[in-house]
N, C-alpha and C positions, 0 to 999 in steps of 0.2 A: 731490214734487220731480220726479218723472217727463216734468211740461211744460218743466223750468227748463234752459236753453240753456248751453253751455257753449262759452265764446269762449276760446281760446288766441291768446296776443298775441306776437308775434316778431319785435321789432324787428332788422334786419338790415342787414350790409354787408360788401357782398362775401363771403357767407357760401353763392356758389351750392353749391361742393363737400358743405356738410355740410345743405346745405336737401334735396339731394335723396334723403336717408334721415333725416334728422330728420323732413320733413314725411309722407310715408308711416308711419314710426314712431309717428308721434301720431296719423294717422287710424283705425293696424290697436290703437291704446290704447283709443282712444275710439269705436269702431265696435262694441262693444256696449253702451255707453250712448249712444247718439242723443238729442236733436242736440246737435250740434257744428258749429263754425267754426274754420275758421285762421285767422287775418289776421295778413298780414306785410305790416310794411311796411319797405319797399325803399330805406334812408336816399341816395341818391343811387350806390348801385352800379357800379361798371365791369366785372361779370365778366357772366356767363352768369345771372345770379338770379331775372331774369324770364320766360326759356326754360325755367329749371325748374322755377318755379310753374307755369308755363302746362300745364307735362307732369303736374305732380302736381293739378290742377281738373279732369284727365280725369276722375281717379278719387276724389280727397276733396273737399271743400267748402270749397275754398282762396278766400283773397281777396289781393289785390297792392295796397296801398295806395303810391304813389309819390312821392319828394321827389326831383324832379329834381337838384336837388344835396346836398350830404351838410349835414344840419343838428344831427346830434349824436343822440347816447342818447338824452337827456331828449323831445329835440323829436317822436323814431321815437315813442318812449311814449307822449308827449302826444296825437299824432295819431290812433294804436292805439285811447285810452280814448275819444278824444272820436268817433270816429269809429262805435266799438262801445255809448256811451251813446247816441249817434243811430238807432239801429236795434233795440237791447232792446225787444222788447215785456215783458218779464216782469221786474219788480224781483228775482227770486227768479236771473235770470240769473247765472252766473259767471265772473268772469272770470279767465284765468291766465297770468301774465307770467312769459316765461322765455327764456333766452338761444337765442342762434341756433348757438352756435358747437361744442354737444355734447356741453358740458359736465355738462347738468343732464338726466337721463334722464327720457323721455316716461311710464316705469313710478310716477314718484313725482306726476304729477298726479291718481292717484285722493282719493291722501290730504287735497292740498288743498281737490279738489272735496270731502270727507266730510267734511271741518273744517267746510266752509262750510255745507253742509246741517246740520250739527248744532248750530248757532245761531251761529257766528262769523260776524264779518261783512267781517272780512281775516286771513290766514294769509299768516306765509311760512315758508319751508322752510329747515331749517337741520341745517350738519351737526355743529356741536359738541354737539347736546343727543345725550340716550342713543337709541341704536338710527341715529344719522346717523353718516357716514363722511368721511375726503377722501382722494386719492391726487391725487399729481402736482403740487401745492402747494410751491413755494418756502418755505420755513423763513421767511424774512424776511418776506415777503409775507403769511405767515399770520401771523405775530408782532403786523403792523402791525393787521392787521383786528382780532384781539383788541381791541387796544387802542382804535380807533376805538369798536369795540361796545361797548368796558365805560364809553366815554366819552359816547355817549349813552343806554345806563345810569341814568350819574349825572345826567346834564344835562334828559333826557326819560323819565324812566320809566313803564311801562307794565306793569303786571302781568303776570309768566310770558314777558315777551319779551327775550331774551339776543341775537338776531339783527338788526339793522338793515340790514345793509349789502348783504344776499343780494338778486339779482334775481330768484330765483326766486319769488313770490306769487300769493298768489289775492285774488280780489275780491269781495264780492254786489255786483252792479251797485245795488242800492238804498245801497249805502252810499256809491259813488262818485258816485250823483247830488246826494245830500247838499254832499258837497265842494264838487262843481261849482255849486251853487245857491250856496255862499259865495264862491267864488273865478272862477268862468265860466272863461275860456279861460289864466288863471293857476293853475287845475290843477297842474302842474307848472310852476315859475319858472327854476331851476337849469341851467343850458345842457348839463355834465355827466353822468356817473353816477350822482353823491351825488340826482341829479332823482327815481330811481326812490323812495328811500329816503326824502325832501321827501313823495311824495305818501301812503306806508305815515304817517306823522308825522303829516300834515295829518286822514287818516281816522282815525288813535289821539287824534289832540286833539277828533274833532269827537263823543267818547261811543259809537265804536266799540267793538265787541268784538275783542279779540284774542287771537293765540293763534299757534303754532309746531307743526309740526310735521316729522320727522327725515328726512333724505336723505343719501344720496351722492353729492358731488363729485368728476367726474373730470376733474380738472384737464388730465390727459395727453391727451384725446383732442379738446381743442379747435382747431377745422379752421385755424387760422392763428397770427399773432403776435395777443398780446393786445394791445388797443386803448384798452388803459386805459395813460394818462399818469399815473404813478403820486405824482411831485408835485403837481402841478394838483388830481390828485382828493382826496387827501391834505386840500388846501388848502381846496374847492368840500366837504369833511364838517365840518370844523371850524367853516366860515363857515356851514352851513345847520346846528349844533346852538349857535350864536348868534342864528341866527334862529329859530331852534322856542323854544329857553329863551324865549324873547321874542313866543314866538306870533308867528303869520302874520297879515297886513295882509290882511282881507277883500277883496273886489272892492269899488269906488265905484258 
């Protein structure tokens, strides 16, 4: 595994304040395992985000992918994989998607890189199993997400996977080209959040292996107000574990 690349994907907005120690944080993580890439992409931003990437490509292996205007979660994401499937030389490549905002610490990407080395073919990270954690979590908020997870659970289940709704994951890039050979640039369809969680579904439906493993959530040190519309997305989980129960409509 020593040649296999490891891409960190970081969808972002207006998230210059915490890019510019989150991004260094992941370089000095993964600066003894080489290589690496960052790519963030810059969902239509108005702050400083691309002043700070520019500062942190002196020193790590940054990349600025940009959407001139803000086109959502899902769309940051979609951009990230397709973007990152275009350039892999190595199916054995990994991929790792994780929030911009500070919440999900650069120390817990070893794990999911070892997941994936050790035959999994997506991971994501979760903190209700044993040895994960959360602080700074609203009672309500987490009450809700239980309940979303144990509802696709029932409606999509997947051996040893308690977690759906986490952005934190990892990918082999050989299993994301899979998807995209059935789906092409419908990858992710969902305009939303519930998008990230759409495309973990699509690689569990396609004879993926899966798997979890445990982290810490700190809810409290995320760099602004959270950007999640908590009816909407609410609404965009239950319409996408109707569309899974139902399978996904290949590409034509």
């Amino acid at each position: 595994m020593s040649s296999a690349k490891t891409f960190v994907l970081l969808p972002a907005l207006n998230e210059a304040k915490t890019l510019a120690t989150l991004v260094p944080h992941i370089g000095q993580t993964l600066s003894a395992t080489p290589p690496f890439e960052i790519v963030v992409v810059n969902d239509g931003s108005s702050d400083q985000t691309t002043t700070v990437l520019m500062s942190c490509a002196a020193q790590w292996p940054v990349r600025e992918l940009r959407h001139s205007v803000n086109q959502g979660y899902a769309a940051a994401l979609r951009t990230g994989y397709l973007h990152i499937l275009g350039v892999s030389e190595n199916p054995q490549d990994r991929i790792v998607a994780m929030d911009s905002d500070g919440t999900q610490g650069p120390e817990f990407i070893g794990a999911l890189v070892g997941a994936l080395d050790g035959g999994l073919d997506a991971v994501t990270a979760s903190y209700e199993m044993p040895g994960g954690g959360v602080t700074g979590v609203p009672w309500l908020r987490r009450c809700m997400s239980r309940v979303i997870n144990a509802m696709f659970q029932m409606a999509v289940p997947f051996p040893g996977i308690k977690t759906y709704t986490n952005g934190f994951r990892g990918y082999r890039v050989s299993a994301l080209r899979r998807v995209h050979d059935q789906f092409g640039r419908r990858l992710i369809e969902d305009p939303g959040f519930p998008g990230g969680t759409e495309l973990f579904l699509k690689v569990g439906q396609s004879g993926a292996r899966l798997g979890e493993v445990p982290f810490v959530l700190h809810y409290e040190r995320r760099g602004g107000d959270s950007k999640i519309r908590i009816g909407r997305t609410i609404w965009g989980y239950l319409r996408l574990i109707f569309r899974a129960k139902r399978r996904f409509r290949p590409k034509s």
